[in-house]
C-alpha positions in Angstrom: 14.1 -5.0 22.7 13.5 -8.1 21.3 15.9 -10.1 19.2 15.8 -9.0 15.4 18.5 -11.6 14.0 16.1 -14.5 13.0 13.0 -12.1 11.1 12.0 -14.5 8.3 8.6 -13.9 7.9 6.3 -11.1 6.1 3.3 -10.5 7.7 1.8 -7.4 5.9 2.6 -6.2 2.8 0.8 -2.8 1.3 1.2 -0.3 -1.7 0.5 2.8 -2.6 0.9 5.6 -5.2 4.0 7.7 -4.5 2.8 11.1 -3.1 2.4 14.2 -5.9 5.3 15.8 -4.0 7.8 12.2 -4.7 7.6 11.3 -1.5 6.5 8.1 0.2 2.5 7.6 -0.4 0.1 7.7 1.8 -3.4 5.8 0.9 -1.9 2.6 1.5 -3.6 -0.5 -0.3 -2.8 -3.6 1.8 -2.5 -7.4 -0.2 -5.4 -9.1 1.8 -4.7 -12.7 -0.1 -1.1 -12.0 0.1 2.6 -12.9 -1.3 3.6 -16.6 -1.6 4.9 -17.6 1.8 9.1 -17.1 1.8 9.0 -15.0 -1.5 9.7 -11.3 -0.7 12.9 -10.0 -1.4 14.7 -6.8 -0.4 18.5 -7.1 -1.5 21.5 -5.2 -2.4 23.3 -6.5 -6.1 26.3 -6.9 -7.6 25.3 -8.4 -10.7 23.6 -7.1 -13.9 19.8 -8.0 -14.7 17.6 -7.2 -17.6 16.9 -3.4 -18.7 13.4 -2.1 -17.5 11.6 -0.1 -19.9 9.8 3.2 -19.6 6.4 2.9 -21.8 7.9 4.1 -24.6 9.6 1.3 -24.3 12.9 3.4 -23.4 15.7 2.4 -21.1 14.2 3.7 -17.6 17.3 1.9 -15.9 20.1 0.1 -17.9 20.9 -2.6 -15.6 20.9 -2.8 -12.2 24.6 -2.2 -10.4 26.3 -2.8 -7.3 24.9 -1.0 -4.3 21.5 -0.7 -6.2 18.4 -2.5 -4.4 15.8 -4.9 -5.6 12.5 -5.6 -4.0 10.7 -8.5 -5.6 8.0 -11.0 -4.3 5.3 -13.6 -5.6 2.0 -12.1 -5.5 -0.9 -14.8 -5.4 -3.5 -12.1 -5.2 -5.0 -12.3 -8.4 -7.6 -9.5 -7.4 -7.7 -8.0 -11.0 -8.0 -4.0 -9.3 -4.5 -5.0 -7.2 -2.9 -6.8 -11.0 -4.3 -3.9 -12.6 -2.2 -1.3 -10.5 1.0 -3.1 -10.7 0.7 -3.7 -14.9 -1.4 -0.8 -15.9 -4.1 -3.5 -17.2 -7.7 -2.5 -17.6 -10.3 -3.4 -14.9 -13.8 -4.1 -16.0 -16.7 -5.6 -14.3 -20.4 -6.8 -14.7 -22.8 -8.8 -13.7 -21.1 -11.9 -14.2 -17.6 -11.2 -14.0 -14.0 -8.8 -12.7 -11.8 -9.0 -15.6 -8.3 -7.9 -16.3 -7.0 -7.0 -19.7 -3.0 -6.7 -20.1 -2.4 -3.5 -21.5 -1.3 -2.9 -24.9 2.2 -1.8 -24.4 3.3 -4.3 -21.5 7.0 -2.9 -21.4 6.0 -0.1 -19.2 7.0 -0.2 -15.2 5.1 1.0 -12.5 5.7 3.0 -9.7 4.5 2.3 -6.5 5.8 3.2 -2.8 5.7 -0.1 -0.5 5.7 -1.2 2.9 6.1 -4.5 4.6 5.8 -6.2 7.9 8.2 -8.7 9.6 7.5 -11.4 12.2 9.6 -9.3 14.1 7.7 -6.7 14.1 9.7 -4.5 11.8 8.1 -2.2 9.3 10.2 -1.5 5.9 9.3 1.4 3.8 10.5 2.7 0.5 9.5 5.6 -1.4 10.1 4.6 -5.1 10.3 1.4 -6.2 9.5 0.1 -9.8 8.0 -2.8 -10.9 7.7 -5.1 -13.8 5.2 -7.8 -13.3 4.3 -11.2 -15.3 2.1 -13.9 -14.3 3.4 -17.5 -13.6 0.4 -19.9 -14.2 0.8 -23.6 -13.8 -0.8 -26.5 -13.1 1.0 -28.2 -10.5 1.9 -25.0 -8.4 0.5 -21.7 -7.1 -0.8 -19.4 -9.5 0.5 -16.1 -8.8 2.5 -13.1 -10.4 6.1 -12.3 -10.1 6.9 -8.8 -9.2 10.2 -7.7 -10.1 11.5 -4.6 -9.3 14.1 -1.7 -8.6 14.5 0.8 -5.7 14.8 4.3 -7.2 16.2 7.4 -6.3 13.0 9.5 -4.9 11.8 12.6 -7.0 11.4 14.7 -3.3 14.7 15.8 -2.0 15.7 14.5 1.0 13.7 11.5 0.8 15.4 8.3 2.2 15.1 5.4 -0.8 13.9 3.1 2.5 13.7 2.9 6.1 12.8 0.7 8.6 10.6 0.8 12.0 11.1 -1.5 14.9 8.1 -1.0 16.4 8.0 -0.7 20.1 4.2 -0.4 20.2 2.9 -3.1 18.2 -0.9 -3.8 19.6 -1.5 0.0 18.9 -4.6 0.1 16.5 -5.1 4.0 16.4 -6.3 6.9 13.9 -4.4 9.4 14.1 -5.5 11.3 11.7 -8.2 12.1 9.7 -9.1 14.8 6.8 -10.5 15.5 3.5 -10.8 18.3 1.3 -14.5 19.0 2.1 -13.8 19.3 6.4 -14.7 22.7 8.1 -12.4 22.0 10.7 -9.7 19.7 12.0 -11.1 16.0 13.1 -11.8 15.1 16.5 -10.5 11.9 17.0 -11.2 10.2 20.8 -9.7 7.5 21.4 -10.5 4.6 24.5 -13.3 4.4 25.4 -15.4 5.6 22.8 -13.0 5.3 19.5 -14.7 8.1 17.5 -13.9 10.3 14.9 -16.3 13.6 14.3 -15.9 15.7 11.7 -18.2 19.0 10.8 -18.9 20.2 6.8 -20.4 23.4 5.1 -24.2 22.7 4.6 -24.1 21.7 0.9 -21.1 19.3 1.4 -22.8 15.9 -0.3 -21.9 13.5 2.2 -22.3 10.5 0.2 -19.2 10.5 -2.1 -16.0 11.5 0.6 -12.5 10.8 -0.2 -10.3 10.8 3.4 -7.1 10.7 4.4 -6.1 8.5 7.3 -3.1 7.8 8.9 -3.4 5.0 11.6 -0.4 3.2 14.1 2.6 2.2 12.7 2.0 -1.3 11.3 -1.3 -1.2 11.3 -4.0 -1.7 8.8 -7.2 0.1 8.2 -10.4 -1.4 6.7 -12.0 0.6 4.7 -8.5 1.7 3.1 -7.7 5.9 3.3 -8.5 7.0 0.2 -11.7 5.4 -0.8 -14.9 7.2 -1.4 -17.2 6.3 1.2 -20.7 7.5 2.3 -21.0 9.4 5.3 -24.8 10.4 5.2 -24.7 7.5 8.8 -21.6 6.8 10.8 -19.2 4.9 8.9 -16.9 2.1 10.5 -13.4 1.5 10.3 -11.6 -1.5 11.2 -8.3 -1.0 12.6 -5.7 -3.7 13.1 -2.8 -4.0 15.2 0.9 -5.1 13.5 -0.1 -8.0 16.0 -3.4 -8.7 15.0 -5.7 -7.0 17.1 -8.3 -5.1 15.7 -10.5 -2.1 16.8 -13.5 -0.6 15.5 -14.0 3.1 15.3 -16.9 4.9 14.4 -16.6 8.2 11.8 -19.7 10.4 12.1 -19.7 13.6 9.3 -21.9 16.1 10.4 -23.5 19.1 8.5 -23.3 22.6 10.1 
């Protein structure tokens, strides 16, 4: 196994909403732009910081304690659909524009479930982690916003608060699987040398707005994200990359019985 003592870097770095059962989620949104270089932080703390507020503005945590855990990090992705799900802002968009609106009440916290990627290869998960999020705009420095947050107690029991993978398979790139409400049957999923997914509906099934599930290797990012509506009236391609950066294509084909 390789050495894990000098990990310094972050080389993924994805979110998603926390499962409807509190555990971790699973239509993970990966940070294409990405954080500021040398910003994410996953600690332990023995020192109080400011309250977090609920959006009532309530105490959701009084301060944070010793043996409590922090995850913060400098996001310079100023996307407004990836600000908007970290600050509950409003996303509109025309012709001429993507806009972001702070919302009205900016005291509430989000929560998301996160995962990141080391140089090392090691893949850090928590299941409930909440945020409070500001932007840091100046002139003679990197526009970004800081993400501040605490590691929370899951709402599923017997949830872990995080976990970590050292990945022994890093240039994997696969779907494993593959589903959505509207399926007949399981997915077929073939891997080398064809990479292909097949999936059969009910005649009637309109093909053009799905919403799958997809879980792919460990570390690994998927492009078109799980949980996107996508049309599948012609084969749809995803991209699938390696935790080492090596991508491969795989065809989903949706067919009508």
């Amino acid at each position: 196994m390789a050495d894990l003592k000098t990990s310094i870097k972050i080389k993924k770095f994805w979110y998603a909403d926390i499962a409807s059962d509190g555990g971790i989620g699973n239509n993970w949104q990966e940070i294409q732009i990405g954080q500021r270089e040398a910003s994410v932080q996953f600690n332990g703390s023995d020192a109080d910081v400011s309250n977090f507020k609920n959006i009532l503005g309530a105490n959701l945590e009084s301060a944070i304690v010793k043996g409590d855990k922090t995850m913060n990090f400098q996001n310079a992705n100023l996307t407004p659909e990836v600000i908007g799900d970290f600050t509950g802002g409003i996303v509109t968009s025309d012709a001429t524009a993507e806009s972001y609106d702070a919302p009205e009440n900016e005291n509430q916290v989000i929560e998301k479930s996160i995962k990141f990627l080391t140089d090392k290869n090691v893949l850090f998960r928590m299941t409930r982690v909440s945020f409070d999020s500001f932007p840091i705009i100046n002139d003679d420095d990197l526009h970004y916003y800081q993400m501040n947050s605490v590691v929370l107690v899951p709402e599923k029991a017997g949830e872990p608060t995080y976990g970590y993978d050292v990945l022994l398979q890093p240039d994997n790139n696969d779907i494993l699987t593959f589903s959505f409400v509207e399926e007949d049957a399981p997915a077929v999923i073939t891997g080398s040398p064809t990479f292909t997914v097949t999936v059969d509906v009910d005649n009637g099934t309109d093909e053009s707005a799905i919403i799958p599930t997809i879980t792919v290797s460990k570390g690994a990012s998927i492009d078109p994200p799980s949980g996107q509506v996508n049309d599948f009236t012609s084969p749809v391609v995803y991209a699938i990359e390696s935790a080492n950066g090596d991508t491969q294509n795989w065809t989903v084909t949706v067919t009508v019985l």
